[in-house]
C-alpha positions as CSV (number, residue, x, y, z in Angstrom):
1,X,-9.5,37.7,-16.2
2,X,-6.4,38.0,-13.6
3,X,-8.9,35.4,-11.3
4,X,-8.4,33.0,-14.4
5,X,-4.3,33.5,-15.1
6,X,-4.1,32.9,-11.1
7,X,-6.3,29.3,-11.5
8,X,-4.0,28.2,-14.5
9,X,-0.9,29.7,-12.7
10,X,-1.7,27.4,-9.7
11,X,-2.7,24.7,-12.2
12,X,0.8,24.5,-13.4
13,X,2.3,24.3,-9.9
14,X,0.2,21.8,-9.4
15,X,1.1,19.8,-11.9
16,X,5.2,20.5,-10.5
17,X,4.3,19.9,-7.2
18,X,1.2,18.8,-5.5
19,X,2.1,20.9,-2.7
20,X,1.3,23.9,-3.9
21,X,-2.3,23.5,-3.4
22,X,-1.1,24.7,0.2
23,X,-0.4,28.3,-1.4
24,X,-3.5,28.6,-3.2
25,X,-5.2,27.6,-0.1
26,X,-3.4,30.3,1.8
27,X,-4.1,33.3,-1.1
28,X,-7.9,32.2,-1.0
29,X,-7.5,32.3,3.2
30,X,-5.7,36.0,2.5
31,X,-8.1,36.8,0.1
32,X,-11.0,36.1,2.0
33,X,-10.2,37.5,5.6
34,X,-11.8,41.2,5.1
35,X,-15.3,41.3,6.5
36,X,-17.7,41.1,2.9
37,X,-15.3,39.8,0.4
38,X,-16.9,36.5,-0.3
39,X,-17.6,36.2,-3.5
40,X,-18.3,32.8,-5.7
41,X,-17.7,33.9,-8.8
42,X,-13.8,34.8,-8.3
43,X,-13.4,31.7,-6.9
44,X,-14.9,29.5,-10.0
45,X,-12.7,31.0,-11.8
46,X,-9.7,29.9,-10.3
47,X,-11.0,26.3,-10.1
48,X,-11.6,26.6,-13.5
49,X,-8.6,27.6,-14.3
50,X,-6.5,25.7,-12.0
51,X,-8.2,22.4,-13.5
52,X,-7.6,23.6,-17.3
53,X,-3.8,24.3,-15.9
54,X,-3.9,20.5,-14.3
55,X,-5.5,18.7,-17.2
56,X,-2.7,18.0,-19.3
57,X,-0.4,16.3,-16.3
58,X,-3.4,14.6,-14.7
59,X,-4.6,13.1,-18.5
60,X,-1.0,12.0,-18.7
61,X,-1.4,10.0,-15.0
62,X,-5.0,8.8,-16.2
63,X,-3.8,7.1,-19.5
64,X,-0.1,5.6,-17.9
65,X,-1.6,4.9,-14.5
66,X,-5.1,5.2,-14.6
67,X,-5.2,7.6,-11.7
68,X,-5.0,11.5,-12.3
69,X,-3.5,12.2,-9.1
70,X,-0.8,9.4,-9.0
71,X,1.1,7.8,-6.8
72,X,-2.0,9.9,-4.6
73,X,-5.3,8.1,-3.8
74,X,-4.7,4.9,-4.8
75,X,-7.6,3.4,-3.0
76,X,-10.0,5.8,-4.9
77,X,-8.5,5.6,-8.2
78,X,-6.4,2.3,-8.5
79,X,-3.3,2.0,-10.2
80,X,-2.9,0.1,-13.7
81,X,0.9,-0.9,-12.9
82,X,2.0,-4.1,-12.4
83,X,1.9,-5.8,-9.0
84,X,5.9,-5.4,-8.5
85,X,5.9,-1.9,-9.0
86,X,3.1,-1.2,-7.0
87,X,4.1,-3.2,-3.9
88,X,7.5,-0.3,-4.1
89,X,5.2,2.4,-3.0
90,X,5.6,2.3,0.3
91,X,9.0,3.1,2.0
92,X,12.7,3.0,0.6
93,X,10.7,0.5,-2.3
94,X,9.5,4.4,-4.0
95,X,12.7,5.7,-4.6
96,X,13.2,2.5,-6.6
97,X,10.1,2.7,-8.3
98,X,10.8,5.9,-9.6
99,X,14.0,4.9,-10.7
100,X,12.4,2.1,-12.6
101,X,9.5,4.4,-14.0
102,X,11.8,7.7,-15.5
């Protein structure tokens, strides 16, 4: 159960700030660094949870954006913006877009 409230917990940061996928990467680093503590099952549970903990923000990117990870892999996913506010996203042009956006 606590491996579950940790995957949402980091799901929620997430959804904040995609940098703190850094700190879950450094618990799961902490967590496995004693000789025999890999296990598989601890760990699908935070994925699971970090994805449930995710879902909402990354639904609300897919159906405005058509990208769950936006303004992130662009070249995977696309973006359903218009061509102005697309060619901001690069440089001084993203402060503006964001400005434009919220």
């Amino acid at each position: 159960r606590r491996f579950l409230l940790a995957g949402l917990a980091l799901g929620f940061a997430l959804s904040v700030k995609s940098t703190a996928l850094l700190g879950g990467v450094a618990v799961v680093v902490a967590y496995c660094s004693g000789p025999g503590r890999w296990r598989a099952a601890p760990f699908a549970l935070v994925a699971a949870g970090a994805v449930a903990g995710y879902a909402p923000w990354g639904g609300r990117d897919w159906l405005e954006a058509g990208n769950p990870v936006f303004p992130f892999a662009r070249a995977v996913f696309g973006a359903n913006l218009p061509a102005e506010v697309i060619a901001t996203l690069s440089g001084a042009g993203y402060a503006r877009m964001a400005t434009a956006l919220f």
